[in-house]
N, C-alpha and C positions, 0 to 999 in steps of 0.2 A: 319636734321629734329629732332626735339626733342620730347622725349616719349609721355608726352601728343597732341603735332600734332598726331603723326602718331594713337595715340587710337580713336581720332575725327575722321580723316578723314576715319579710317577702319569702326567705327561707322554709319558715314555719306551716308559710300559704301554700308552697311550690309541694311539699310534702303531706299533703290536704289534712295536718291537723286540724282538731275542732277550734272553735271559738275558745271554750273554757281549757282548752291543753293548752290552746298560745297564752293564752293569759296569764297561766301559770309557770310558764315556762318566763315572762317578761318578768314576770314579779320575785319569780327566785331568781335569777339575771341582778335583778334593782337591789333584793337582801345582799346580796354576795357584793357587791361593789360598794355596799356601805360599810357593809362589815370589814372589809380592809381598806375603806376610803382612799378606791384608787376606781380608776374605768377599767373595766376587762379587755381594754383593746390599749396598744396591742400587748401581745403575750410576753411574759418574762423572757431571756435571753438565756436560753439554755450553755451552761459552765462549763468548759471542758478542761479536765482536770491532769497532767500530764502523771504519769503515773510514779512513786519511788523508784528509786534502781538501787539495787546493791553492786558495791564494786568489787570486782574479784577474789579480791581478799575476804570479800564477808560472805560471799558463798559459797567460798574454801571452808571457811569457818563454820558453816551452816550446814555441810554435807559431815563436816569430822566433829558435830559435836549431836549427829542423829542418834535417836536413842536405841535403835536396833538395827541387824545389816539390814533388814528388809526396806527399812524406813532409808537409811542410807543409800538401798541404791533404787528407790523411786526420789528421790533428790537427785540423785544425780543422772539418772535419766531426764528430771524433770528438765534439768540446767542443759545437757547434751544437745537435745533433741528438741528443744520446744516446743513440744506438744501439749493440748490441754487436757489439763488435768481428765476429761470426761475421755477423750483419747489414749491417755497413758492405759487407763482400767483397762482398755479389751483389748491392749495389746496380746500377741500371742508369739510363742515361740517361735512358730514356724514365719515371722513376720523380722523377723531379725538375720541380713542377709550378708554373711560375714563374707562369705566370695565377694561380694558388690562391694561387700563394707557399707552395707547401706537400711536403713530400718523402711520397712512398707507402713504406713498408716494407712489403715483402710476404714472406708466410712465415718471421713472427718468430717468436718462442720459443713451442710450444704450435699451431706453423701459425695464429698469427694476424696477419691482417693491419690495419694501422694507420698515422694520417699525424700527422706531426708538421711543427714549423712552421720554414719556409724565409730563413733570416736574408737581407736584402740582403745583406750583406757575402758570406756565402757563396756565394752565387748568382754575385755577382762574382770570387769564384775559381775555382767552378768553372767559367767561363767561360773564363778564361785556361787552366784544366786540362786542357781541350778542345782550344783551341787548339796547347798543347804537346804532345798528345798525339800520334807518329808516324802509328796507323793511326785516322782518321777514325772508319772504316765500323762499329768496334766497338760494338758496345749497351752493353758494360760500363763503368761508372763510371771501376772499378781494374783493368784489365784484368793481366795476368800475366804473366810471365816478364821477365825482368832489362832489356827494351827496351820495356815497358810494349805490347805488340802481341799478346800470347795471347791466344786464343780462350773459354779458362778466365780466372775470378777472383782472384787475389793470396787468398792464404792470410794466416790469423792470422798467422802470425808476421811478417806485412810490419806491420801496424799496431804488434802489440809493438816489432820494431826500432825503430820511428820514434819511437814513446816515450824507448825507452831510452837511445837514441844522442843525441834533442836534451833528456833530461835529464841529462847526461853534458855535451854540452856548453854549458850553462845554468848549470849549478852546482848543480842543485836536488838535495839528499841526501834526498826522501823516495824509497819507492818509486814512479815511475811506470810506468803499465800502460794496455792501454786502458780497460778497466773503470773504473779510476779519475777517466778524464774524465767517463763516465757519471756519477758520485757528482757530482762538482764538477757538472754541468750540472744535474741534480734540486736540491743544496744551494742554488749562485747563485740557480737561479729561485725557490724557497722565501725566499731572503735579499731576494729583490726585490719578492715581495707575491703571487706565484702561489700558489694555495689548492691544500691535497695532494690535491684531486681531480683536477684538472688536469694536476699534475704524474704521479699515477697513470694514468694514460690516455697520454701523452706516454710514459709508460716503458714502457708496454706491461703493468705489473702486474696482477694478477687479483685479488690481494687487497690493500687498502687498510693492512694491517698492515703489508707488506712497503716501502710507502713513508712512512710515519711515521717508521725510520728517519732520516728526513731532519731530522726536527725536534731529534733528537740534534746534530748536524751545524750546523746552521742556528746563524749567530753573531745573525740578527737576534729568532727567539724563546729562545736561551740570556739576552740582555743584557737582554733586553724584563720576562724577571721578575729582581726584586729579591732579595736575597739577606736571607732573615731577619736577619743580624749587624746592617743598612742599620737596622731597626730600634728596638735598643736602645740607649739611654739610658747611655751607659759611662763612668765616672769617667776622669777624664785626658784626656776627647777636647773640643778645645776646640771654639768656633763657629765658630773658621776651618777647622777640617777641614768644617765639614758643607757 
């Protein structure tokens, strides 16, 4: 009997199934490890994948080539602010604090609430967003339904389209998403001298692991260390390469 059998079936005992439940429970166990002619122990190595980033220029490019202001300035909210996408939906007016200069997120990921910082530049859109918008009296930022007048929030998938449609026509072949503004808004401010405490708190993250991340990402501490080859001493390289 080999190690893993006998931890199932002590398992299987300690949880008083039957005689005929364990048995089938071994025997579907033995189909599954033949059919991909491996042992189910131990488990695959879960992949972690570092995420694209756009760099500045292409989500310059991705906000001027939205295909309506509305869409234009949930990009550029999205890029401002880093908030997710399910956050951006119920923002509300009264949530954008131009004394402060500062936007309130309320009941983000985990019901917690937290403020991040209010660009001039976007303050002056949303200004105009205001103005364009049909019904005044709404408290919501991005109010809903096809004439921007619902009483409800614009759902995800209005920020997706606005993505997708002005990377489409941008010309940009990576994937864009909202989420991936979030990335580009944590990497820029890391590339421009914000310490990941800061940039942790801005995201709303709870554990500090989760934003280090960024340093992978970050073209200005990738370039910042030198590359052992810089180094050595190598036949053939003359003093004009150094």
């Amino acid at each position: 009997m080999t190690h893993l059998r006998k931890i199932m079936l002590e398992e299987l005992q300690r949880r008083h199934y039957s005689e005929a439940t364990t048995q089938r429970y071994i025997r579907l166990v033995e189909r599954f490890a033949r059919h991909f002619h491996c042992s189910p122990d131990p488990y695959p190595k879960k992949r972690h994948r570092l995420p694209t980033i756009l760099s500045q220029e292409e989500v310059a490019q991705l906000i001027d080539a939205a295909c309506t202001p509305f869409h234009r300035t949930i990009l550029m909210t999205l890029y401002a602010t880093g908030v997710r996408d399910a956050e951006l939906t119920h923002l509300k007016f009264s949530d954008i604090d131009s004394r402060r200069m500062v936007i309130h997120i309320q009941g983000g990921k985990g019901r917690q609430d937290r403020d991040v910082m209010l660009s001039p530049v976007l303050l002056d859109e949303l200004r105009s967003h205001w103005r364009r918008l049909p019904k005044k009296s709404s408290t919501l930022l991005f109010p809903g339904n096809r004439w921007h007048t619902g009483v409800r929030p614009i759902d995800t998938k209005t920020p997706r389209h606005a993505c997708q449609y002005a990377a489409r026509r941008a010309g940009i072949k990576k994937r864009v998403y909202p989420h991936l503004l979030r990335h580009c808004f944590a990497t820029h401010l890391l590339e421009a001298g914000a310490d990941l405490h800061t940039i942790q708190i801005l995201l709303g993250h709870h554990d500090l692991k989760e934003t280090a991340i960024y340093l992978h990402l970050s073209q200005r501490h990738l370039h910042a260390t030198a590359s052992p080859l810089d180094a050595l001493v190598l036949k053939g390289r003359s003093q004009q390469e150094d």
